[in-house]
NUTOR-156582 format. One record per residue (C-alpha): residue in three letters; residue number from 1; x, y, z. Coordinates in Angstrom, 2 decimals. Layout:
N
<rec><residuo>ALA</residuo><num>NUM</num><u>X</u><v>Y</v><w>Z</w></rec>
...
***
This chain:
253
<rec><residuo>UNK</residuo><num>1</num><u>18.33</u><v>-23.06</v><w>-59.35</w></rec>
<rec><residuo>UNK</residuo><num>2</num><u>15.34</u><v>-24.66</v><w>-57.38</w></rec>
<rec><residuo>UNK</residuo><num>3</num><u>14.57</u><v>-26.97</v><w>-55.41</w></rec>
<rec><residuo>UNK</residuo><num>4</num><u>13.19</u><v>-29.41</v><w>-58.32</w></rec>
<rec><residuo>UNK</residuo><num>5</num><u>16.20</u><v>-29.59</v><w>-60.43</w></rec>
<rec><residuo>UNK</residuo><num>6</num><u>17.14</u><v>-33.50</v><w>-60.98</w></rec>
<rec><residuo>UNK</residuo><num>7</num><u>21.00</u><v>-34.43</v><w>-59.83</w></rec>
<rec><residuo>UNK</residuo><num>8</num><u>22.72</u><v>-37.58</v><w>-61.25</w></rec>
<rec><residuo>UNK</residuo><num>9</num><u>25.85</u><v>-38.65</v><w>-59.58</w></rec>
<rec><residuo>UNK</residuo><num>10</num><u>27.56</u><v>-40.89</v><w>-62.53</w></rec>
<rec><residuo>UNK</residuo><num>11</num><u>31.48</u><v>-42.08</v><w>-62.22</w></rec>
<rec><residuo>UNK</residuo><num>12</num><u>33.78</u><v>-42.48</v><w>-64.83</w></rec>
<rec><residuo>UNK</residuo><num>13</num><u>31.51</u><v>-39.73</v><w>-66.05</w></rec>
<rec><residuo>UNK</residuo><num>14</num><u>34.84</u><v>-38.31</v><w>-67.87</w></rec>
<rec><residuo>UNK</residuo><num>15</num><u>34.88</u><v>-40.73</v><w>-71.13</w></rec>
<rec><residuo>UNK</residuo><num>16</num><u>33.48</u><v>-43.55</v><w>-73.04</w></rec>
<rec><residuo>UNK</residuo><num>17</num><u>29.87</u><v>-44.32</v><w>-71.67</w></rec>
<rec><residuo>UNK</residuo><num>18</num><u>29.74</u><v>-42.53</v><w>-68.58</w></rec>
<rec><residuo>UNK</residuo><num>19</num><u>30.63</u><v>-39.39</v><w>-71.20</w></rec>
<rec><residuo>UNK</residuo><num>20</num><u>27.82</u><v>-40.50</v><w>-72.94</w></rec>
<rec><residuo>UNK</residuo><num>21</num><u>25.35</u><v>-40.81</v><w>-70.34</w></rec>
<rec><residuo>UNK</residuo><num>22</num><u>26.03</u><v>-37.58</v><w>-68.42</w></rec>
<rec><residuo>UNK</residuo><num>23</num><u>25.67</u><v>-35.71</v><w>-71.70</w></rec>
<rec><residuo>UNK</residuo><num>24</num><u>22.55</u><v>-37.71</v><w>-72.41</w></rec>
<rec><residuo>UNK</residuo><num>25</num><u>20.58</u><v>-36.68</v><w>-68.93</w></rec>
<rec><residuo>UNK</residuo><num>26</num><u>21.70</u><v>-33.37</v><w>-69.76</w></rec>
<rec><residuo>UNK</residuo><num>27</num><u>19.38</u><v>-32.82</v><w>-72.56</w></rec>
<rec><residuo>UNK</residuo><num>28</num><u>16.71</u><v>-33.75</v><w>-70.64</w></rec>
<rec><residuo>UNK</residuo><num>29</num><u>17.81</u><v>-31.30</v><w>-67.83</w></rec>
<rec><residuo>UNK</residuo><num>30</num><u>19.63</u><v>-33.03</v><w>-65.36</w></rec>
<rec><residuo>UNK</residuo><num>31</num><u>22.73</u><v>-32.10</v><w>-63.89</w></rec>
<rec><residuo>UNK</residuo><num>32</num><u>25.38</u><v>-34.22</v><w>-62.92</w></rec>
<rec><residuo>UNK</residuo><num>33</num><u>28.05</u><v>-35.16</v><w>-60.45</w></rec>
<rec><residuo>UNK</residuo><num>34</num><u>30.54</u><v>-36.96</v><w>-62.35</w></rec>
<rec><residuo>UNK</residuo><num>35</num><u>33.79</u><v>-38.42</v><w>-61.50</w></rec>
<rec><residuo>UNK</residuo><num>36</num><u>36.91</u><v>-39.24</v><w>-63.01</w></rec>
<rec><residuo>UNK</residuo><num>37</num><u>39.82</u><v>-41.18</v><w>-61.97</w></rec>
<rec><residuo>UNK</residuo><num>38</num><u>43.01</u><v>-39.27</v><w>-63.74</w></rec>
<rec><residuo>UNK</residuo><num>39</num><u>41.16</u><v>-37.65</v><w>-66.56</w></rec>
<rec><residuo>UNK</residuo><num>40</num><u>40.67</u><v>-33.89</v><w>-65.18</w></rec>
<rec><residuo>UNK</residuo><num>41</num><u>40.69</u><v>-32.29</v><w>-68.28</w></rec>
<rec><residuo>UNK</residuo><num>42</num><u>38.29</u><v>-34.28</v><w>-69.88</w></rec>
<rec><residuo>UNK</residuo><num>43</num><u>35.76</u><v>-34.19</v><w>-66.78</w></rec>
<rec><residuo>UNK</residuo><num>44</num><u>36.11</u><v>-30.44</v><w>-67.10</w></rec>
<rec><residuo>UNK</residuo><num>45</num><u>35.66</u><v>-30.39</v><w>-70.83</w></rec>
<rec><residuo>UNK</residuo><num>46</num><u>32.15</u><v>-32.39</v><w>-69.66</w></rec>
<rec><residuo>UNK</residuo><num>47</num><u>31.26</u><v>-30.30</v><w>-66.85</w></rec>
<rec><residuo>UNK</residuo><num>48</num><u>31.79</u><v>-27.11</v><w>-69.52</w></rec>
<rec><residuo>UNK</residuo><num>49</num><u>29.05</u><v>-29.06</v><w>-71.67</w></rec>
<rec><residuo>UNK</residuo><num>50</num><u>26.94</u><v>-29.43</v><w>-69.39</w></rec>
<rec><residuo>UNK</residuo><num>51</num><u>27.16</u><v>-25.64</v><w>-68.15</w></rec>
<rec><residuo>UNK</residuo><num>52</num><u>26.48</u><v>-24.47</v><w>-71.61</w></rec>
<rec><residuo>UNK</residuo><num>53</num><u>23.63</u><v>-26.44</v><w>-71.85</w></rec>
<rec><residuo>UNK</residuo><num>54</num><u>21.76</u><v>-24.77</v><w>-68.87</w></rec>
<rec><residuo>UNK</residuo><num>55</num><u>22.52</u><v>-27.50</v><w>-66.32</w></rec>
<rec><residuo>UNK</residuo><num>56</num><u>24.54</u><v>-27.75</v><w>-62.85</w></rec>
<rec><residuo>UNK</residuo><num>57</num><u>27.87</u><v>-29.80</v><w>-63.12</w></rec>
<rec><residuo>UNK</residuo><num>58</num><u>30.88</u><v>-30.49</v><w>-60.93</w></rec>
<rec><residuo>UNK</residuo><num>59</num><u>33.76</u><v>-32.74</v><w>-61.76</w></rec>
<rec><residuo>UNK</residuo><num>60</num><u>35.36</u><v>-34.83</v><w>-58.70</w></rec>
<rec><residuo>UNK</residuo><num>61</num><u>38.58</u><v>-36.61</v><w>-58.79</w></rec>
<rec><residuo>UNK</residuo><num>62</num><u>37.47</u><v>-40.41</v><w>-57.37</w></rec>
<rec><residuo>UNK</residuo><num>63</num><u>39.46</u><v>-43.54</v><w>-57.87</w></rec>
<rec><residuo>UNK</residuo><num>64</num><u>36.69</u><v>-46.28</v><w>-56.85</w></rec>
<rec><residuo>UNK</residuo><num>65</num><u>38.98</u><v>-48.93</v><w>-55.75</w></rec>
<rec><residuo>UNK</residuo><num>66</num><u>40.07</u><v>-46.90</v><w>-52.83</w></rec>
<rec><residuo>UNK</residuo><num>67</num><u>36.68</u><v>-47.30</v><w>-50.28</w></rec>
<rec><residuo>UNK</residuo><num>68</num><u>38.56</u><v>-45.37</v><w>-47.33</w></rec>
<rec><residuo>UNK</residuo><num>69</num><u>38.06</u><v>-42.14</v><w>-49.43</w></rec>
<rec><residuo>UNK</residuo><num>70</num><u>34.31</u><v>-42.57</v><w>-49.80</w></rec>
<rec><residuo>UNK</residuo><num>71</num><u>32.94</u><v>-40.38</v><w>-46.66</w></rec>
<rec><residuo>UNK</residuo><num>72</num><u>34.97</u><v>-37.59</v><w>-47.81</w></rec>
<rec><residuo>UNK</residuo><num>73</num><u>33.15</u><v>-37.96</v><w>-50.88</w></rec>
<rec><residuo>UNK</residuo><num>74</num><u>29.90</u><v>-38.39</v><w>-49.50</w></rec>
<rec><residuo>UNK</residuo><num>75</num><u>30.66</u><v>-35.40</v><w>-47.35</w></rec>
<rec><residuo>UNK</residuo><num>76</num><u>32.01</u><v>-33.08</v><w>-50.51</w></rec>
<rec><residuo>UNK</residuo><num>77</num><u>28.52</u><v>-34.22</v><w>-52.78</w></rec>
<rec><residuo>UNK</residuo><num>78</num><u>26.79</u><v>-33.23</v><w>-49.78</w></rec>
<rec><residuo>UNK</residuo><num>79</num><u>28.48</u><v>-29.88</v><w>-49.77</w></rec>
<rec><residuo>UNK</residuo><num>80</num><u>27.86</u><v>-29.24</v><w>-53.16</w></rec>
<rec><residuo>UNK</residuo><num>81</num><u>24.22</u><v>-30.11</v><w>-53.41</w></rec>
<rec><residuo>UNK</residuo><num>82</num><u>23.71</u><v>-27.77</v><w>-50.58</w></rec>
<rec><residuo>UNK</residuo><num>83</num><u>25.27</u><v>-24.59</v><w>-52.76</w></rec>
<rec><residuo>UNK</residuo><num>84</num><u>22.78</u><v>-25.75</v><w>-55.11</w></rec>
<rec><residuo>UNK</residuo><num>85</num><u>19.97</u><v>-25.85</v><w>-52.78</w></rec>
<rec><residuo>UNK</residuo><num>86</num><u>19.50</u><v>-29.01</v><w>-52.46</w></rec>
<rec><residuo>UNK</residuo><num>87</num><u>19.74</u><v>-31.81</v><w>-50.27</w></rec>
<rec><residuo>UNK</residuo><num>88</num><u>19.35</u><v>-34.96</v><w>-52.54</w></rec>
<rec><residuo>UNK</residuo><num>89</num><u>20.17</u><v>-35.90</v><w>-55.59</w></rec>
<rec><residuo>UNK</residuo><num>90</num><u>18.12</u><v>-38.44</v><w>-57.78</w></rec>
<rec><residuo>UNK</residuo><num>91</num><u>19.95</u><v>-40.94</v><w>-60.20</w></rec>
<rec><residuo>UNK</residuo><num>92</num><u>23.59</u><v>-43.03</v><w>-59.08</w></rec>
<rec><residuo>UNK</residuo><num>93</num><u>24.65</u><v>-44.42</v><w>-62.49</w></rec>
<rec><residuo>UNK</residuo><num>94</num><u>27.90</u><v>-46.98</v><w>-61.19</w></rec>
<rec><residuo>UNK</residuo><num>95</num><u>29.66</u><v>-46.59</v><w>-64.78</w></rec>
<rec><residuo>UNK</residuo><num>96</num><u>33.50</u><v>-46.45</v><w>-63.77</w></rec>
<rec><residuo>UNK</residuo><num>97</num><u>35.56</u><v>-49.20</v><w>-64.43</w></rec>
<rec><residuo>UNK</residuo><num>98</num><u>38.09</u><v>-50.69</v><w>-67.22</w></rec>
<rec><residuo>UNK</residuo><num>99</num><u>39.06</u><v>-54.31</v><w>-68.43</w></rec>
<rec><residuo>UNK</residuo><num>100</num><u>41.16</u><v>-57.45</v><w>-67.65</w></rec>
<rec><residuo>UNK</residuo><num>101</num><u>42.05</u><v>-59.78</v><w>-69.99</w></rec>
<rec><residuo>UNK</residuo><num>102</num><u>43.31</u><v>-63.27</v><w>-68.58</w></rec>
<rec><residuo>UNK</residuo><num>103</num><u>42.31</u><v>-66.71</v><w>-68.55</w></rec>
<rec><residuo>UNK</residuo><num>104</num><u>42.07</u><v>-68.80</v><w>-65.44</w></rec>
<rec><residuo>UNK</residuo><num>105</num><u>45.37</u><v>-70.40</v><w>-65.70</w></rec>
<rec><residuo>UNK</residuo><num>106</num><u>47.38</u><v>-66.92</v><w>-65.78</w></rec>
<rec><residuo>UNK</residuo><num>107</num><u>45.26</u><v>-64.33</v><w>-63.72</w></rec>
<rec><residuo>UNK</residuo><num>108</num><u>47.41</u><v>-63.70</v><w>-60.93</w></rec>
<rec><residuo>UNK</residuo><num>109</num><u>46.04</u><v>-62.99</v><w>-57.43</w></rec>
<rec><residuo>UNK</residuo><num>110</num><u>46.54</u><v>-59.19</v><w>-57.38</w></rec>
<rec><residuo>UNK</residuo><num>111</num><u>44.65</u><v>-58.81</v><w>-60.60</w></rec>
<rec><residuo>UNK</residuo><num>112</num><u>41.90</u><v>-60.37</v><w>-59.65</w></rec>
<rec><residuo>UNK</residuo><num>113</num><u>41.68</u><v>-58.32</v><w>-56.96</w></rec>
<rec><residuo>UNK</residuo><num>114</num><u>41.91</u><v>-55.09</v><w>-58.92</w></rec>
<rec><residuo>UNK</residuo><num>115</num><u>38.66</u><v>-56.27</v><w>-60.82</w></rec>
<rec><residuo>UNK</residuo><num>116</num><u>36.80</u><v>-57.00</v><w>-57.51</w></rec>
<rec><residuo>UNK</residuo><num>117</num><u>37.98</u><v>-54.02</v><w>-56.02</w></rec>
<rec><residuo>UNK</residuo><num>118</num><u>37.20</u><v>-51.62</v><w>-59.08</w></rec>
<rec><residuo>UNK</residuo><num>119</num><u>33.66</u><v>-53.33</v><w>-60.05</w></rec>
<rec><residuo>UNK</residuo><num>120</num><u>32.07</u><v>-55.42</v><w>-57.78</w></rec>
<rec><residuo>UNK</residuo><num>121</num><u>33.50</u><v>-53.71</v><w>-53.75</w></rec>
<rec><residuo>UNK</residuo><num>122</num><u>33.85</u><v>-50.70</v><w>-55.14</w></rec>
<rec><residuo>UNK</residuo><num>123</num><u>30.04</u><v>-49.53</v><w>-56.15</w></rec>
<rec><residuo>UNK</residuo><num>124</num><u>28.96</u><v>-51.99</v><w>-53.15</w></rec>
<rec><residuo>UNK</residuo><num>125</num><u>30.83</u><v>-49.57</v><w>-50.80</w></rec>
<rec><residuo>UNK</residuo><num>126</num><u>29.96</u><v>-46.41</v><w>-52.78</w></rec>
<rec><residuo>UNK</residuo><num>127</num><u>26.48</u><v>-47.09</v><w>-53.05</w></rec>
<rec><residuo>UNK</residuo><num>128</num><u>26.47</u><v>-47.42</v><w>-49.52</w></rec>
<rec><residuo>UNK</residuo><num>129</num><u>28.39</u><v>-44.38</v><w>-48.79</w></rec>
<rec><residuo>UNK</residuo><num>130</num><u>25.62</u><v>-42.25</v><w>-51.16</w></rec>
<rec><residuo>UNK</residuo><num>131</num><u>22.51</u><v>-44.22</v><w>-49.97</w></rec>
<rec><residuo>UNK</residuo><num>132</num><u>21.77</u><v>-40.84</v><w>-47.30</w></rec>
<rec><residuo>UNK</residuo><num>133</num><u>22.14</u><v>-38.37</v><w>-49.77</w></rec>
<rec><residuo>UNK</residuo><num>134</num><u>19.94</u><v>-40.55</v><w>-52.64</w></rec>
<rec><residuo>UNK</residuo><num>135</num><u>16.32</u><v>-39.10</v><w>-52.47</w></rec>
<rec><residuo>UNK</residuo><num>136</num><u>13.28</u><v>-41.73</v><w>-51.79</w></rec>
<rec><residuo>UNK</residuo><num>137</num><u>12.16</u><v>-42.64</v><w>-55.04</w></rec>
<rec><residuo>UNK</residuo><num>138</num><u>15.26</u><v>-41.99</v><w>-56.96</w></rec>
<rec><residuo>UNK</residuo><num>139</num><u>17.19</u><v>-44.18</v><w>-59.17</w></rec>
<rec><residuo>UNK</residuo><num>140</num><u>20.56</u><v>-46.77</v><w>-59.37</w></rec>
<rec><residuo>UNK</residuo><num>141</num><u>22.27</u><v>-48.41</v><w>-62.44</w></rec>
<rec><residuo>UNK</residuo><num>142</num><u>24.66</u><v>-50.61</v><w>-62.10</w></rec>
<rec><residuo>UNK</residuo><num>143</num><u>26.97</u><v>-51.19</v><w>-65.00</w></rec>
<rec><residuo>UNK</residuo><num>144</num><u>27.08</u><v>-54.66</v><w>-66.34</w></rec>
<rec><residuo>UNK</residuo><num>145</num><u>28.74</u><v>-56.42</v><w>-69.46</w></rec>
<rec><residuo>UNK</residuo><num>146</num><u>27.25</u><v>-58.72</v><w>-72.52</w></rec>
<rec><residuo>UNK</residuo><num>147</num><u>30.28</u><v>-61.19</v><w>-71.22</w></rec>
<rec><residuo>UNK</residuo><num>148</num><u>28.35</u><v>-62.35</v><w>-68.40</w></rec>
<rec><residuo>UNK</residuo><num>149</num><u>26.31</u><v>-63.86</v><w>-70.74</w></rec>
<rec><residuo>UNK</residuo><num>150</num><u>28.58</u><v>-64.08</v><w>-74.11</w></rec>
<rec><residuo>UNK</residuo><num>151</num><u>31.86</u><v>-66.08</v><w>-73.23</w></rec>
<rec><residuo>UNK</residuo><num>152</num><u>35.12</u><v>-65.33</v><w>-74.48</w></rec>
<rec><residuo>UNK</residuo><num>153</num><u>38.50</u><v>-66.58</v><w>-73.34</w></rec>
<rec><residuo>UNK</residuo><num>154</num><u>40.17</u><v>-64.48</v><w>-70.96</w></rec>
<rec><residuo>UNK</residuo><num>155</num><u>37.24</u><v>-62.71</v><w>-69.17</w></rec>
<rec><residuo>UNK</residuo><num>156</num><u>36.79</u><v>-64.69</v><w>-66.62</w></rec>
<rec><residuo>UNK</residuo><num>157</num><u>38.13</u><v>-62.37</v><w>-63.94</w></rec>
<rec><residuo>UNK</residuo><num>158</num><u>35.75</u><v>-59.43</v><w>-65.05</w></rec>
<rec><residuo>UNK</residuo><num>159</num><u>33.15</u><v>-61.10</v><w>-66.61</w></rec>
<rec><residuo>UNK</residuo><num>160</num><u>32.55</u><v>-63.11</v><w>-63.14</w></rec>
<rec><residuo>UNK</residuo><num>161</num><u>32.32</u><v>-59.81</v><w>-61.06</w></rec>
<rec><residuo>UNK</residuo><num>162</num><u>29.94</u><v>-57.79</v><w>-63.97</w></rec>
<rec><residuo>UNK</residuo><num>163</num><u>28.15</u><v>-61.44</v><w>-63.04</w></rec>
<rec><residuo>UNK</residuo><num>164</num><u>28.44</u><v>-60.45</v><w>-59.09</w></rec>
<rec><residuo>UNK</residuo><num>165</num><u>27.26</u><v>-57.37</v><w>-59.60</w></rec>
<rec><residuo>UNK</residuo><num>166</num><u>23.57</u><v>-58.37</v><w>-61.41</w></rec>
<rec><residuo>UNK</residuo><num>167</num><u>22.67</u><v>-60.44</v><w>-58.02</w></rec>
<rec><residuo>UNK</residuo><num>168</num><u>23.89</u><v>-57.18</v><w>-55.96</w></rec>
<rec><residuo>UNK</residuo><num>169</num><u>21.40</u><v>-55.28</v><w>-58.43</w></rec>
<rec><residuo>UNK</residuo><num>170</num><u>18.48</u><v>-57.67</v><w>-57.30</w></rec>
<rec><residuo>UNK</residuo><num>171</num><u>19.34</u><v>-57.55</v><w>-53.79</w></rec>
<rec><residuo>UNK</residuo><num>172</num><u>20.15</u><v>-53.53</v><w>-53.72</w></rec>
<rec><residuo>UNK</residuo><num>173</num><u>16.61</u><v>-53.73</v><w>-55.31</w></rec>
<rec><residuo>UNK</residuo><num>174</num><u>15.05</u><v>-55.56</v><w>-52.97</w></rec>
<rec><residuo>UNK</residuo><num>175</num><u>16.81</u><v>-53.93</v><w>-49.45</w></rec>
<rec><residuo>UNK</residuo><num>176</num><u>15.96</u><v>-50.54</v><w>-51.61</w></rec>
<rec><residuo>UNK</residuo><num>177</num><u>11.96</u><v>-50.95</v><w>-52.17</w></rec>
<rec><residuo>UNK</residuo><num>178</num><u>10.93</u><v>-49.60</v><w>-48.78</w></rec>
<rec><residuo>UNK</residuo><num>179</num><u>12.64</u><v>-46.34</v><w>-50.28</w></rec>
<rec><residuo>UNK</residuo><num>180</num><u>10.62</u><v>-46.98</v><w>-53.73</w></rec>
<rec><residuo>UNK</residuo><num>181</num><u>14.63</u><v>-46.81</v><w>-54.97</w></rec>
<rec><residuo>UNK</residuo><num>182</num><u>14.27</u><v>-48.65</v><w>-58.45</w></rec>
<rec><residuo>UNK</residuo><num>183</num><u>17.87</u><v>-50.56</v><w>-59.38</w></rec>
<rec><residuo>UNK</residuo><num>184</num><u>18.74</u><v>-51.81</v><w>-62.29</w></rec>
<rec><residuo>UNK</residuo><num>185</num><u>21.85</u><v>-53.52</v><w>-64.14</w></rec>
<rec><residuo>UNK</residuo><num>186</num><u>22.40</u><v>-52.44</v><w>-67.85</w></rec>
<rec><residuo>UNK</residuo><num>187</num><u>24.52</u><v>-54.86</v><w>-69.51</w></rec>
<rec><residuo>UNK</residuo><num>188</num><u>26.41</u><v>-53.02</v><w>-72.54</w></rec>
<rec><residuo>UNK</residuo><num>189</num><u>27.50</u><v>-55.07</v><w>-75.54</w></rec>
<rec><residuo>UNK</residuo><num>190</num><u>30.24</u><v>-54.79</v><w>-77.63</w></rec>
<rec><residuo>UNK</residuo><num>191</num><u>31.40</u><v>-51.15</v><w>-78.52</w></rec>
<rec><residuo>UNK</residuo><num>192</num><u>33.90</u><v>-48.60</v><w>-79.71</w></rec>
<rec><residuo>UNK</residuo><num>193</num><u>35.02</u><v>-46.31</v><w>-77.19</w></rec>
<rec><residuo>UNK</residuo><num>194</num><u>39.04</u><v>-46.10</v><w>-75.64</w></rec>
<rec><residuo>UNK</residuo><num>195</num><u>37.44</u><v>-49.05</v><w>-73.19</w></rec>
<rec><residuo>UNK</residuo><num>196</num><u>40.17</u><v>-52.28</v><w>-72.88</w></rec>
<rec><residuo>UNK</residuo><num>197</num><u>42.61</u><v>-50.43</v><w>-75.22</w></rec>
<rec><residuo>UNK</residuo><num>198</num><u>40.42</u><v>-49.65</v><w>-77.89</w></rec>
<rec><residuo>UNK</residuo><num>199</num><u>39.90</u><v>-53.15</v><w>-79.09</w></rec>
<rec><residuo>UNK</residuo><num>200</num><u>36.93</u><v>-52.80</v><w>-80.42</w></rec>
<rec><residuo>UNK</residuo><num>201</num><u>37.26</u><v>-49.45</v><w>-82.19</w></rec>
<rec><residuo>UNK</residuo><num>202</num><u>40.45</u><v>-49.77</v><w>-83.58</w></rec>
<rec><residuo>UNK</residuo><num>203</num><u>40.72</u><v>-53.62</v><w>-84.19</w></rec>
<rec><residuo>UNK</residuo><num>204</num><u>39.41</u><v>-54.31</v><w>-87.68</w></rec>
<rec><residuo>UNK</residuo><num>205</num><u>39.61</u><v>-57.54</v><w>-86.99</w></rec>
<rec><residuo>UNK</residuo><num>206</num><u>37.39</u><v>-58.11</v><w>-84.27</w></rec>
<rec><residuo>UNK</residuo><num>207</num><u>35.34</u><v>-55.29</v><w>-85.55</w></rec>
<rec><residuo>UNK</residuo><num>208</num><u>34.42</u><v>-57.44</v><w>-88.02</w></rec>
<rec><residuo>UNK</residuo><num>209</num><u>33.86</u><v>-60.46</v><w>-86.09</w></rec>
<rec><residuo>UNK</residuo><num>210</num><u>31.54</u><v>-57.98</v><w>-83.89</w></rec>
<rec><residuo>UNK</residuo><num>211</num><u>29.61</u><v>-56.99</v><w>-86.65</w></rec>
<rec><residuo>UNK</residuo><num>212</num><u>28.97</u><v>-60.87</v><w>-88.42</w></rec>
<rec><residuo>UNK</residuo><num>213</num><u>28.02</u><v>-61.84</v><w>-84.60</w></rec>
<rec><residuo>UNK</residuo><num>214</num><u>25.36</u><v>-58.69</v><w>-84.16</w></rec>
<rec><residuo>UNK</residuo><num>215</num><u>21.88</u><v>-59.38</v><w>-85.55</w></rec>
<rec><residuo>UNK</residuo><num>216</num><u>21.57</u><v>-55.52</v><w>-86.45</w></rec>
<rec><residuo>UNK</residuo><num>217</num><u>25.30</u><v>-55.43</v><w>-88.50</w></rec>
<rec><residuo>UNK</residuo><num>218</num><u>27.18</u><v>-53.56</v><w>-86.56</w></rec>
<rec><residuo>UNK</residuo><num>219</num><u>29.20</u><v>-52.70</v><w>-83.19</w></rec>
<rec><residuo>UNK</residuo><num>220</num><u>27.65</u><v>-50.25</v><w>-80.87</w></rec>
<rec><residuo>UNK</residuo><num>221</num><u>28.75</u><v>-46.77</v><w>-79.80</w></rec>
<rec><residuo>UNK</residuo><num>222</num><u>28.36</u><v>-44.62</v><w>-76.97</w></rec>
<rec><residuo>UNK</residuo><num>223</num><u>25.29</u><v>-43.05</v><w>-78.30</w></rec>
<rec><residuo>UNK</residuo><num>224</num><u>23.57</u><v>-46.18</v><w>-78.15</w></rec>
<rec><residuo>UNK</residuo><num>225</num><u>24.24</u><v>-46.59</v><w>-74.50</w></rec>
<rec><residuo>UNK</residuo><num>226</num><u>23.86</u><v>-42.93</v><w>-72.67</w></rec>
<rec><residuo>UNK</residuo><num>227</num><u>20.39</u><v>-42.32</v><w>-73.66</w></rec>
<rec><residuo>UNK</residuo><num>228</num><u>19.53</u><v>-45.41</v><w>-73.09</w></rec>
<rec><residuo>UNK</residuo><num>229</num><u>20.23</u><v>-45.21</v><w>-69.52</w></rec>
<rec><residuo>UNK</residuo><num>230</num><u>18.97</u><v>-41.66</v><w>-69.28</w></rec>
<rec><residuo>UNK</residuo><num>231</num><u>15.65</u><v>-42.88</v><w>-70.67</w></rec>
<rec><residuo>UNK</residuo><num>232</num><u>16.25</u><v>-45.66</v><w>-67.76</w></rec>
<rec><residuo>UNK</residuo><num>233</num><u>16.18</u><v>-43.49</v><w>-65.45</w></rec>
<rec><residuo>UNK</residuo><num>234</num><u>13.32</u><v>-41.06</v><w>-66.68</w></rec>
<rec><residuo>UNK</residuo><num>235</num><u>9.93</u><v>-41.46</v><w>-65.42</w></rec>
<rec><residuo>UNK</residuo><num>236</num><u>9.24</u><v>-43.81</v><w>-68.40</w></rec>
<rec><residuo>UNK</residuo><num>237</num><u>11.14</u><v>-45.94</v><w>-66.63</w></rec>
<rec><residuo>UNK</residuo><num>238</num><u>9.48</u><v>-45.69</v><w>-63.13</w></rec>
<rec><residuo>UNK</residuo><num>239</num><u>8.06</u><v>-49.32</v><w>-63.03</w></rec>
<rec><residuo>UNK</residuo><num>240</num><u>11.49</u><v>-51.36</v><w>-64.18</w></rec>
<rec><residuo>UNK</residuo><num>241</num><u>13.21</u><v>-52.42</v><w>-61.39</w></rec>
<rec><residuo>UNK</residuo><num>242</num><u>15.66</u><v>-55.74</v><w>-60.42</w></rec>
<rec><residuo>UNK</residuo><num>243</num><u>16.20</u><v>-56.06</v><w>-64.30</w></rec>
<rec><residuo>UNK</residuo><num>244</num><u>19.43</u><v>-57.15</v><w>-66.10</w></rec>
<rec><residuo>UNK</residuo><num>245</num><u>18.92</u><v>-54.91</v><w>-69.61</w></rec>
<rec><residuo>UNK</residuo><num>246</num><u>21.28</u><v>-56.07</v><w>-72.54</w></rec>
<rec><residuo>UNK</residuo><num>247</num><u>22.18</u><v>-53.27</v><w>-74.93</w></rec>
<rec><residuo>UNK</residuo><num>248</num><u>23.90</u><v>-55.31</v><w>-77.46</w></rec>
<rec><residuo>UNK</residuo><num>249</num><u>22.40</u><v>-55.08</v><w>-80.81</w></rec>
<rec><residuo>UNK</residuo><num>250</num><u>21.64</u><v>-58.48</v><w>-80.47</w></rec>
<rec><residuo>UNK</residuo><num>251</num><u>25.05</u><v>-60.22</v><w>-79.97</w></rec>
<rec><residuo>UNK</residuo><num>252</num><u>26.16</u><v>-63.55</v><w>-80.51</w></rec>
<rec><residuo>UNK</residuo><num>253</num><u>22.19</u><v>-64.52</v><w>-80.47</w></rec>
***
């Protein structure tokens, strides 16, 4: 392995989009970091993909609620870049994270702060954690939602933090320029992974409300979203920076 191999460190990187994404950067030869929360099997069925296809990979168990944990972390990715001969990696893709549903009358205190916790302090304190070990010129995407700008009862909790989290972009981007760090927010739409239960996927009903309300007919799927963000992140994407980027389909225009 040299010295020029490309390193994304991606949680959630297990399942769903964060699956999607890793697998994605893969074919363009990058290796990953990826984490999972309680999904081992899965991160190693990933990290088995990603060997086969010529790349380095290492799962890590990470739940990103709990902040205390995070310079161990920093401290084990540093470890592991070093038995690959390296001291940086490139890309930080902040995909982890799952849903609330509740309205502002019945959200109770604690799960509120779950959602803050998981998706807004969470990749603040993470981010800040991997900052040392993130090469000059490398790349962060933070993980957005359509629902910050598409309302629908009962996502107030998450959908306000996902909103949190695009200013955070523009400021990481900002603090992060001196570095010539480009961050960006992607902002998926509707689609059909296990994410929130599987609504989407496995509702027909508001699979076909998804697909009247998307100019291009349909729901999206994970395909839609890794490459994407791997193309994001590529040197196509060098000059996009501080941008909120709605992969949707075109929902609810």
């Amino acid at each position: 392995m040299t010295g020029t191999t490309k390193i994304a460190f991606v949680t959630g990187g297990s399942r769903g989009l964060g699956r999607a994404t890793v697998e994605a950067l893969a074919k363009r030869g990058v290796g990953a970091i990826l984490t999972h929360q309680n999904n081992k099997q899965g991160a190693e069925d990933v990290v088995s993909l990603l060997k086969e296809a010529g790349v380095p990979a290492r799962a890590i168990q990470l739940d990103v609620t709990e902040t205390s944990s995070f310079a161990g972390l920093a401290s084990e990715v540093r470890t592991q870049l070093s038995e690959w001969g390296l001291s940086h990696f490139d890309y930080l893709v902040n995909m982890a994270g799952s849903s609330h549903t509740g309205t502002l009358a019945d959200t109770n205190e604690a799960e509120f702060d779950r959602v803050y916790a998981e998706h807004l302090k969470g990749p603040f304190f993470l981010t800040q954690a991997l900052l040392p070990l993130l090469r000059d010129g490398g790349r962060i995407v933070n993980i957005s939602t359509g629902l910050t700008r598409i309302l629908y009862p009962g996502r107030i909790a998450y959908g306000s933090m996902k909103g949190a989290v695009e200013v955070m972009t523009r400021y990481m981007a900002k603090e992060l320029g001196s570095r010539r760090i480009a961050v960006n927010t992607v902002a998926p739409g509707a689609i059909q992974t296990d994410f929130s239960g599987g609504m989407v996927r496995d509702n027909p009903e508001i699979t076909r409300h998804i697909t009247e309300a998307t100019a291009l007919g349909r729901p999206g799927v994970p395909d839609d979203i890794g490459p994407m963000i791997a193309s994001l992140l590529g040197e196509e994407g060098r000059w996009i920076n501080a941008q909120r980027i709605e992969v949707s389909g075109g929902q609810s225009l």
